[in-house]
TIVO-356451 format. One record per residue (C-alpha): residue number from 1; x, y, z. Coordinates in steps of 0.05 Angstrom, whole numbers, plus 5000, padded with zeros to 4 digits. Layout:
BEGIN
ATOM, NUM, X, Y, Z
...
//
This chain:
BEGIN
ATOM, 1, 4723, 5052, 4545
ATOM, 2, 4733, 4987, 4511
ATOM, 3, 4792, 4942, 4524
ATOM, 4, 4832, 4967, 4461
ATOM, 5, 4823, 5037, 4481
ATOM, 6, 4839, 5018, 4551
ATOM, 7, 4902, 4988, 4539
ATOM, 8, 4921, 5032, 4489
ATOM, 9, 4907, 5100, 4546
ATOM, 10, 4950, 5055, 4595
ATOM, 11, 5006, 5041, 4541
ATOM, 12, 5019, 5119, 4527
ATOM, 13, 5008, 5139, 4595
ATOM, 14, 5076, 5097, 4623
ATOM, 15, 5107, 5105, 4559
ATOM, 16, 5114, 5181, 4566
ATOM, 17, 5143, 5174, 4635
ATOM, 18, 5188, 5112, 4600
ATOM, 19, 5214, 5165, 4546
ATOM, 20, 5221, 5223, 4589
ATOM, 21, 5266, 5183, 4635
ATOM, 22, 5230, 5183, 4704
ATOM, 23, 5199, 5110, 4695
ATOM, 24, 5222, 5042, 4687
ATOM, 25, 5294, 5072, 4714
ATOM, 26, 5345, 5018, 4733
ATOM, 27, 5388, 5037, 4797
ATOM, 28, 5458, 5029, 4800
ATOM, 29, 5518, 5011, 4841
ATOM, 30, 5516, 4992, 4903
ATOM, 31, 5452, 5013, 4957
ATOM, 32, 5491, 5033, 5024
ATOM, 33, 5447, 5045, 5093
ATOM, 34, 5430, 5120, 5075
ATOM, 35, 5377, 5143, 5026
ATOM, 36, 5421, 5157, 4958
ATOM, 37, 5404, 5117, 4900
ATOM, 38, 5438, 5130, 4822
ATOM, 39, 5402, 5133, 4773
ATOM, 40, 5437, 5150, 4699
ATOM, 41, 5497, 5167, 4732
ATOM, 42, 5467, 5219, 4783
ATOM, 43, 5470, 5212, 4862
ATOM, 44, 5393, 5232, 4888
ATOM, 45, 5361, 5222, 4952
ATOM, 46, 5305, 5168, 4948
ATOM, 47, 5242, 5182, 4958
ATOM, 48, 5210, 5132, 4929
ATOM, 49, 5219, 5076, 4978
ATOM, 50, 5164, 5035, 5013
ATOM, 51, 5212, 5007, 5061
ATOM, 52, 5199, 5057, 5114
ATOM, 53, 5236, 5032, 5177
ATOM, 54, 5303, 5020, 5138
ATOM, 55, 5305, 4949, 5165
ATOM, 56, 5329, 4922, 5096
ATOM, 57, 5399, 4950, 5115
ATOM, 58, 5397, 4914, 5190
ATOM, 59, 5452, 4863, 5202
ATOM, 60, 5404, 4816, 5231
ATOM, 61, 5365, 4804, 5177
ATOM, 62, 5426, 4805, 5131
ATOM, 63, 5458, 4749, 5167
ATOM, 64, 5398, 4705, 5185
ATOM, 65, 5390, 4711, 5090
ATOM, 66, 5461, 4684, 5087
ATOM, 67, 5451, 4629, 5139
ATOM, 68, 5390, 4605, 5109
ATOM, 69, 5429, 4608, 5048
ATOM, 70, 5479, 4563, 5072
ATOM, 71, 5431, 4515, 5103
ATOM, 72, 5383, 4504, 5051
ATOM, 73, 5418, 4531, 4988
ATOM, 74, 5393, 4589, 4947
ATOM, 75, 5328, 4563, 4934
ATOM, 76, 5272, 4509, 4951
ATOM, 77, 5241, 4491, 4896
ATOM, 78, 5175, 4449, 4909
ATOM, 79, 5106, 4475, 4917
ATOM, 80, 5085, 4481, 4984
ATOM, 81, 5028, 4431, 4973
ATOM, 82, 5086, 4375, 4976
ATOM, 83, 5135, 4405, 5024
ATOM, 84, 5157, 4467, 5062
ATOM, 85, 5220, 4474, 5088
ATOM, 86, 5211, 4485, 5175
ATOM, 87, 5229, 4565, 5168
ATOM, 88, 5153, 4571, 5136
ATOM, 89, 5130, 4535, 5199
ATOM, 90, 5176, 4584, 5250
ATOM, 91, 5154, 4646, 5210
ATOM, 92, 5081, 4628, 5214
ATOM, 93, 5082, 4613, 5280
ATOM, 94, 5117, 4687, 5292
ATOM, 95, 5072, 4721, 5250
ATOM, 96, 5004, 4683, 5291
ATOM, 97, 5049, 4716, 5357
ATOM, 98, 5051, 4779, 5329
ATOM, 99, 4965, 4784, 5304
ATOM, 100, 4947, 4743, 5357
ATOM, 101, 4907, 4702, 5303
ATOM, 102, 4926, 4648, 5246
ATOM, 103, 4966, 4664, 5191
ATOM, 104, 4991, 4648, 5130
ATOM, 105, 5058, 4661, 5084
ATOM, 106, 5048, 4670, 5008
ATOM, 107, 5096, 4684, 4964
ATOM, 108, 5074, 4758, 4948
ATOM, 109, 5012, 4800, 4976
ATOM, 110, 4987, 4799, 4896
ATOM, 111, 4979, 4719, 4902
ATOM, 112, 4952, 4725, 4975
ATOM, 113, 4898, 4760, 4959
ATOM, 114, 4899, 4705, 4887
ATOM, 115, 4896, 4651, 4936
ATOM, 116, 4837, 4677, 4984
ATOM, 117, 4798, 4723, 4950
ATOM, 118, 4761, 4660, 4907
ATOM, 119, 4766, 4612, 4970
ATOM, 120, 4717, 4654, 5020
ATOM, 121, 4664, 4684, 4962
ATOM, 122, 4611, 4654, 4942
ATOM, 123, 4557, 4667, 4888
ATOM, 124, 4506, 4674, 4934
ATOM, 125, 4542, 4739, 4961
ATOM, 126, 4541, 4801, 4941
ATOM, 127, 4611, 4846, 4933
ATOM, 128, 4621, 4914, 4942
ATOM, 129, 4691, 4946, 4928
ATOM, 130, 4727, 5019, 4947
ATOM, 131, 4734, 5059, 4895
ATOM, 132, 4811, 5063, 4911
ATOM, 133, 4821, 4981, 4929
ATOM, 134, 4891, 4966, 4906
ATOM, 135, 4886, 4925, 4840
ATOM, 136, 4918, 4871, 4862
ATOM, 137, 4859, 4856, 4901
ATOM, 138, 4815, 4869, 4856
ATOM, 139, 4842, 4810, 4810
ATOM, 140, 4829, 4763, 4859
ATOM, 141, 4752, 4785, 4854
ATOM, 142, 4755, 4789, 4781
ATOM, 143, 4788, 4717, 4779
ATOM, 144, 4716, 4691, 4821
ATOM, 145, 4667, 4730, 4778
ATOM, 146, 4707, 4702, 4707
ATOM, 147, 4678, 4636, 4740
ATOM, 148, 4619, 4645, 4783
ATOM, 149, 4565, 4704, 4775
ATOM, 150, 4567, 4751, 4832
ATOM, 151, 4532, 4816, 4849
ATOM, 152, 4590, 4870, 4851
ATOM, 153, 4588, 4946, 4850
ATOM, 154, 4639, 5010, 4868
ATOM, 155, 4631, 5041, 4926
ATOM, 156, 4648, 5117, 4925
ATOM, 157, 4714, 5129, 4966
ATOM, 158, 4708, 5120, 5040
ATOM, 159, 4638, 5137, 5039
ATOM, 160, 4617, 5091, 5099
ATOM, 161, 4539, 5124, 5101
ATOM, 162, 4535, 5099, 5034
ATOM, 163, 4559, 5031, 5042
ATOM, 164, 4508, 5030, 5107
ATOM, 165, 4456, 5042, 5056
ATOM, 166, 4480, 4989, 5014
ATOM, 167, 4486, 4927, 5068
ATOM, 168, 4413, 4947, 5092
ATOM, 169, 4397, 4940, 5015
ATOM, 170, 4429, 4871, 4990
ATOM, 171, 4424, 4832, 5056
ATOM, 172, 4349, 4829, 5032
ATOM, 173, 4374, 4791, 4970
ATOM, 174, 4441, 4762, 4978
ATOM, 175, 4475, 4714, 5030
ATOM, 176, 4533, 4765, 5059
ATOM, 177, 4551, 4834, 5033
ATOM, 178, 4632, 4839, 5024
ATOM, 179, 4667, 4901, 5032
ATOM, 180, 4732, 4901, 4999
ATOM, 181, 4782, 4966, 5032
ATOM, 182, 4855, 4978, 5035
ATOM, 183, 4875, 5002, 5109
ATOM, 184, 4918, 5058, 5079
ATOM, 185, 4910, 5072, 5014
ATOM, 186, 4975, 5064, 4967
ATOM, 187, 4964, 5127, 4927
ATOM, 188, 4938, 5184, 4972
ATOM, 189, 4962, 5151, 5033
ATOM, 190, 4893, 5157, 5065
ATOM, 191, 4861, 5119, 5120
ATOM, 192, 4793, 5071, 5113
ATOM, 193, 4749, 5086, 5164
ATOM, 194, 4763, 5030, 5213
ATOM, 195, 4716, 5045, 5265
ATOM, 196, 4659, 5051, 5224
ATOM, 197, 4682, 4987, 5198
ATOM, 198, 4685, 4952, 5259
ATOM, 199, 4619, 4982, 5270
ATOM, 200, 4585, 4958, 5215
ATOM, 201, 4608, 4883, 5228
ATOM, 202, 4570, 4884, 5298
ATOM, 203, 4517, 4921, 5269
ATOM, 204, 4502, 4879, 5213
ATOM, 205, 4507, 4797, 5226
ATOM, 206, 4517, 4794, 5140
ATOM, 207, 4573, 4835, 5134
ATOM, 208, 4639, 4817, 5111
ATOM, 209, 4703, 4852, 5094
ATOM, 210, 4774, 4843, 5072
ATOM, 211, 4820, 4896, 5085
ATOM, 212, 4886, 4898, 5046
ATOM, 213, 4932, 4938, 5106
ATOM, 214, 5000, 4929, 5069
ATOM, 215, 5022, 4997, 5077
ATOM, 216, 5018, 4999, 5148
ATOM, 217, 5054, 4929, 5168
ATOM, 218, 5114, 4954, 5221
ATOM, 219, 5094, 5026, 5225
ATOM, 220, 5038, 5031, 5262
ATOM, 221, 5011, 4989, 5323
ATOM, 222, 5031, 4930, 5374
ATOM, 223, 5080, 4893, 5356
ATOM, 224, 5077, 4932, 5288
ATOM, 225, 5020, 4890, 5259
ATOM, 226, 4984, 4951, 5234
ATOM, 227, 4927, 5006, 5228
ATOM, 228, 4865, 4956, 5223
ATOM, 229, 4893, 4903, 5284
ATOM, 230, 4938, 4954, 5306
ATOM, 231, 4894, 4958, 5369
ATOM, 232, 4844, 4912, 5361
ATOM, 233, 4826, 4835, 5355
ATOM, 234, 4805, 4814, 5288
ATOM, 235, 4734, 4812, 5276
ATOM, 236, 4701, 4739, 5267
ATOM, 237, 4672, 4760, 5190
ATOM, 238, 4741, 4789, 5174
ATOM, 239, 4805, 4776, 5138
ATOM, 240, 4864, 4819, 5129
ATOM, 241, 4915, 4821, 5079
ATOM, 242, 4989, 4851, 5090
ATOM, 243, 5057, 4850, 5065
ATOM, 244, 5135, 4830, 5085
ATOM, 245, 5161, 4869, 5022
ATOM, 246, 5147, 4944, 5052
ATOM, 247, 5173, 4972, 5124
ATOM, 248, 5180, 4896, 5136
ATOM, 249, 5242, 4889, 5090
ATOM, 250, 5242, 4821, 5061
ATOM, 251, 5183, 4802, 5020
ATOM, 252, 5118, 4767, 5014
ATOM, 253, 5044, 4769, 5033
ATOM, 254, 5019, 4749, 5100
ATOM, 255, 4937, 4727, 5107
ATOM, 256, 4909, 4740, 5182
ATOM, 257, 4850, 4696, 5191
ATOM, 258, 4788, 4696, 5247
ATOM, 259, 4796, 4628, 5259
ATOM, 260, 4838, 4564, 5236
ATOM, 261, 4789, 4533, 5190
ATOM, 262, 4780, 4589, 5144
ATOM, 263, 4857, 4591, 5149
ATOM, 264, 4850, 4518, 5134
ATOM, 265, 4814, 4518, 5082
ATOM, 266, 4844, 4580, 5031
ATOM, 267, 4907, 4536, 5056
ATOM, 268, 4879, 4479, 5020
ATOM, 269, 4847, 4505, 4961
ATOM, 270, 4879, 4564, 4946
ATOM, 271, 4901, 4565, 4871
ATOM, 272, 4976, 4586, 4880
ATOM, 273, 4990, 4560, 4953
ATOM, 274, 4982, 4486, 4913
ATOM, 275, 5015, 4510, 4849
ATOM, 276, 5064, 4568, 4856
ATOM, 277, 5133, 4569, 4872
ATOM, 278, 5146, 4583, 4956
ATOM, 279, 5186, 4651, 4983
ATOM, 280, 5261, 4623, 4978
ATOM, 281, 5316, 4600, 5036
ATOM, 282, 5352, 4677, 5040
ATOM, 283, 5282, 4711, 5041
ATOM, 284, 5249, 4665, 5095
ATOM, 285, 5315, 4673, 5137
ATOM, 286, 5312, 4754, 5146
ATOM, 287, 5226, 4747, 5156
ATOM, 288, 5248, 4703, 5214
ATOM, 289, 5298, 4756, 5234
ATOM, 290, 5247, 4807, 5220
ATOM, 291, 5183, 4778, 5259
ATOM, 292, 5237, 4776, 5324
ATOM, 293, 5245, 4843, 5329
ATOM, 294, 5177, 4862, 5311
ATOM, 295, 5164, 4819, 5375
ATOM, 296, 5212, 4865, 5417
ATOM, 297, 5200, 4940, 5450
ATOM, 298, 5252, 4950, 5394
ATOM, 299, 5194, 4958, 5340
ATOM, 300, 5171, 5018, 5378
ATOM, 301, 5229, 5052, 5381
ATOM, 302, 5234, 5040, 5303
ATOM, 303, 5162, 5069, 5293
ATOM, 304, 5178, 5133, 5332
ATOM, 305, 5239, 5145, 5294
ATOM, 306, 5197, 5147, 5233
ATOM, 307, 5137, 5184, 5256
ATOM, 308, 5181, 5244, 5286
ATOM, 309, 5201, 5250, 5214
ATOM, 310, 5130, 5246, 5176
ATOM, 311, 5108, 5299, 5230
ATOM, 312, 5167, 5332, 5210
ATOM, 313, 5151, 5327, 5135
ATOM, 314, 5077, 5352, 5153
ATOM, 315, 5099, 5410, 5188
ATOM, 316, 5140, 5435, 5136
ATOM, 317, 5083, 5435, 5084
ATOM, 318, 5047, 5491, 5131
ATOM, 319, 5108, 5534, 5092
ATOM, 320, 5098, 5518, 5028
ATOM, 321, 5039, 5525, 4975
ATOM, 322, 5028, 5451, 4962
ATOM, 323, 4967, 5421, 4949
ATOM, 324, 4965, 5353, 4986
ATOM, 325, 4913, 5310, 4969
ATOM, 326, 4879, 5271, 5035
ATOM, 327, 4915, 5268, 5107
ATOM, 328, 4986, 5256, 5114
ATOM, 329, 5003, 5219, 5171
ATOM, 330, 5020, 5148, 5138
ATOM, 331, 5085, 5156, 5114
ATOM, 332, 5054, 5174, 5031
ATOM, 333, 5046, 5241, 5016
ATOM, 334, 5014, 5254, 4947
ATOM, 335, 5014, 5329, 4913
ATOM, 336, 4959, 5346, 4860
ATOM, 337, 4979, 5367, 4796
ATOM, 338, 4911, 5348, 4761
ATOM, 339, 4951, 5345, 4695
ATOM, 340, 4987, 5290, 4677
ATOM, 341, 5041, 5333, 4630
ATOM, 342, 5051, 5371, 4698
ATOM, 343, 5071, 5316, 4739
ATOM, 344, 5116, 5293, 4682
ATOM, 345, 5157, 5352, 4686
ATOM, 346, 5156, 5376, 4763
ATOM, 347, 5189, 5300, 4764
ATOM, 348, 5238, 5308, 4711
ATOM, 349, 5261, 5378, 4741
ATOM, 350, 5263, 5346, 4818
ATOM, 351, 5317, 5300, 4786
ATOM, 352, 5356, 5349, 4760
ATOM, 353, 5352, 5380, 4827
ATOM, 354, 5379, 5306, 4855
ATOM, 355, 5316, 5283, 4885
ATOM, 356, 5277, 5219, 4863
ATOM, 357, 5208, 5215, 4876
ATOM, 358, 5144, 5173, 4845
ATOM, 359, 5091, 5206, 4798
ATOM, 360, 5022, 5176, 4804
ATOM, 361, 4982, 5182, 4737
ATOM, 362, 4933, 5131, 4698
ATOM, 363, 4919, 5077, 4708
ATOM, 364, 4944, 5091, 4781
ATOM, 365, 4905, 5146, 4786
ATOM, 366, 4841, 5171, 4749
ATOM, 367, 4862, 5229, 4686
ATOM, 368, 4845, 5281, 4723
ATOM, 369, 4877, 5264, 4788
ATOM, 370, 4953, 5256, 4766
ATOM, 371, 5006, 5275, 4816
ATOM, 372, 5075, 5279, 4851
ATOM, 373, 5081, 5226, 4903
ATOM, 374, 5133, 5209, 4952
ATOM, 375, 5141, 5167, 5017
ATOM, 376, 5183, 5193, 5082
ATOM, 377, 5229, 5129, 5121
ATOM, 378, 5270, 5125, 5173
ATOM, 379, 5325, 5133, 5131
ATOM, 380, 5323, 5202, 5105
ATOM, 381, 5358, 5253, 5149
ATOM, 382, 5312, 5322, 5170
ATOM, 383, 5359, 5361, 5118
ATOM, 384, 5343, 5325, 5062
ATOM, 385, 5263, 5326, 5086
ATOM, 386, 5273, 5400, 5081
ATOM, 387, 5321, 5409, 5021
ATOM, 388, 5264, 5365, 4981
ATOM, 389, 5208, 5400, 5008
ATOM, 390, 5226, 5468, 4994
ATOM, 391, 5256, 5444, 4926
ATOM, 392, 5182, 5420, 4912
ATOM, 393, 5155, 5479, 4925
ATOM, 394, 5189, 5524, 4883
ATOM, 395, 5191, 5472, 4829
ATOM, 396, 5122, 5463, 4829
ATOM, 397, 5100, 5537, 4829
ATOM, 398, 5153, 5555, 4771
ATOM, 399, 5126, 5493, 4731
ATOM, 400, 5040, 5513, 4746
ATOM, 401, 5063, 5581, 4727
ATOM, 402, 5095, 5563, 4659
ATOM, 403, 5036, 5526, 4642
ATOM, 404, 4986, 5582, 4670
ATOM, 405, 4952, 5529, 4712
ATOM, 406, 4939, 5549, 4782
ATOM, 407, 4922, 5514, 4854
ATOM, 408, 4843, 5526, 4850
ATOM, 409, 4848, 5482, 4784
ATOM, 410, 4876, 5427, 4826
ATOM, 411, 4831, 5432, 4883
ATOM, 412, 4777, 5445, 4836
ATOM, 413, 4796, 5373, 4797
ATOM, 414, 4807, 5340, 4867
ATOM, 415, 4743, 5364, 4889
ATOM, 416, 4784, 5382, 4952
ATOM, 417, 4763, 5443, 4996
ATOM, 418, 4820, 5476, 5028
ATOM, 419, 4794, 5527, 5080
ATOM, 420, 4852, 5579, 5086
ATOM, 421, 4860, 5560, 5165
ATOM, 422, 4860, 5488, 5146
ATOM, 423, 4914, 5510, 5088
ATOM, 424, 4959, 5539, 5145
ATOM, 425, 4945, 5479, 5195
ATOM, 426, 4966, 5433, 5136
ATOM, 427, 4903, 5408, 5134
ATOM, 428, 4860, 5385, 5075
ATOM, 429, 4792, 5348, 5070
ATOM, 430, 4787, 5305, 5002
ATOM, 431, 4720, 5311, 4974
ATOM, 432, 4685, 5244, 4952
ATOM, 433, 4718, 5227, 4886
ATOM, 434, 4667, 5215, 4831
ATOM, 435, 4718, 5160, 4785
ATOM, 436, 4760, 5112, 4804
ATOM, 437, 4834, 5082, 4782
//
């Protein structure tokens, strides 16, 4: 597909959910501390929302924005190559505290991974990317190779025997071998293999990898610093990537080094930390507020609240007919339609039914792997867990049965095999996916 075609595919595919009414939606009114959102004049419960603790609404963090605010104004405007203001400094220092390794703020996760990604390659090294890596981190790759030639290739999903295979391959030839991952994936809400992982870095003295674990900042581990350091130190050849703007609930990326110098040095010649504008006074304020509780037993309690409710969610599915794609235990739960058009109109009729929820089609997703996505918080009460469950179910039958489309289609497109005790233990084991986004 060239770059015409490309753009043209992406173009219809958001347009039809632009003209149907399910994307590009504006909310309005006022968000209160529960999970309703309007939307077009209708009251539905949101399950769309990556902030999954609910920490957006604490009071904490509200008043530690409105006293930055009326320290340093609303905003700071000088690149950070000149001059910080000292909340940078305090939140740096609390995010080293919480991964027990250097750190550093950027403005979003995207120019994070901008700022790093063509500070540690080199051409002498050769890349090798999931087939699911988040795109945002794949721009910082494709920003080094529009400059510098470098060995890269796709790495089927997950598939760490293969990427063995590979290491023993181009260490022959090439300097290090890079593994690009995400720690849990954004789509399908699946895991990387991090023990294999860890594995392979004291296996092989070459490897390298950089994990983008956004989706798991606050929810899972020690002090809520996620699945990859969750429970571990950082590995010396490894950098991780996360994000303030998910169960975190202010914004911005954070970049968790090995050691100082390569912290040092993206610091110093990273693109955007020298030329982009910084996070502002009222943001830096609640991440201060933030990284103070995440330090507390608090966090804890925070993550259990959630994860009774995503075992909750799990459970239910052993009731219903659903086809989820990959495990469920993150907090993203993603249901295969296969079809585009079917996605588009399970959504359409969950509104109507006064639930919100994502789709996930291309470019997201590859054609043939559209779907109904939706992410469980803290927020949500158990009702509405069960109300939207059960409404998906019967929505999503009625809808494969108007269409004559059936669940072996969808399993048969996800190349997922769904054994009928694994069905009833809500259980199913994703295949190796053959395309990617």
């Amino acid at each position: 597909m060239n770059h015409k075609n490309f753009l043209s595919a992406v173009d219809q595919s958001i347009s039809d959910g632009v003209k149907r009414g399910i994307l590009h939606l504006i909310q309005e009114g006022v968000l209160t501390t529960d999970s309703m959102i309007k939307i077009n004049d209708s009251e539905l419960v949101n399950f769309t929302s990556c902030s999954y603790l609910g920490l957006e609404h604490d009071s904490r963090l509200k008043r530690a924005a409105i006293s930055a605010v009326e320290k340093y104004g609303v905003q700071f405007s000088e690149s950070r190559a000149y001059v910080s203001i000292n909340l940078y400094k305090e939140l740096e220092d609390l995010m080293s505290e919480i991964f027990g390794a250097p750190t550093i703020i950027a403005p979003t996760t995207t120019l994070a991974h901008l700022s790093a990604v063509p500070v540690i390659l080199d051409s002498e090294d050769a890349v090798i990317v999931d087939q699911q890596l988040h795109n945002s981190v794949l721009s910082g790759i494709n920003i080094f190779r529009a400059n510098w030639p470098i060995h890269f290739e796709v790495l089927r999903h997950n598939r760490m025997d293969l990427l063995r295979e590979r290491i023993e391959t181009l260490q022959k030839s090439h300097k290090r071998v890079w593994y690009f991952a995400d720690g849990i994936y954004s789509m399908f809400g699946d895991r990387c293999p991090a023990n294999e992982i860890f594995s392979l870095l004291d296996t092989y003295p070459s490897f390298n990898t950089y994990i983008d674990d956004a989706h798991s900042m606050s929810i899972i581990g020690e002090n809520g610093k996620g699945f990859i350091l969750g429970s571990r130190s950082i590995h010396e050849r490894m950098i991780v990537a996360s994000s303030m703007a998910k169960a975190f609930a202010t914004g911005g990326g954070i970049l968790v080094f090995p050691n100082k110098e390569i912290a040092r040095k993206v610091r110093a010649c990273g693109a955007p930390f020298n030329s982009s504008g910084p996070l502002q006074p009222a943001t830096l304020g609640a991440a201060v507020a933030s990284a103070k509780i995440h330090l507390t037993d608090e966090i804890y309690t925070l993550q259990a609240e959630l994860v009774s409710r995503i075992k909750y969610a799990s459970t239910l599915f052993t009731e219903t007919s659903l086809p989820l794609i990959s495990n469920f235990d993150s907090g993203i739960f993603f249901v295969g339609t296969s079809r585009a058009e079917l996605a588009y109109i399970i959504m359409e009729k969950m509104m109507k039914q006064g639930f919100l929820l994502n789709i996930g089609v291309f470019p997201a997703v590859s054609k043939n792997h559209a779907g109904i996505r939706f992410t469980i918080t803290a927020l949500q009460s158990y009702e509405q867990i069960y109300m939207m469950v059960m409404t998906l179910n019967e929505v999503f039958l009625e809808t494969l049965k108007e269409h004559q489309y059936t669940i072996d289609h969808i399993y048969s497109a996800f190349k997922v095999v769904a054994r009928l005790e694994d069905r009833q233990a809500g259980e199913f084991f994703n295949e190796p996916i053959n395309e990617g986004k």
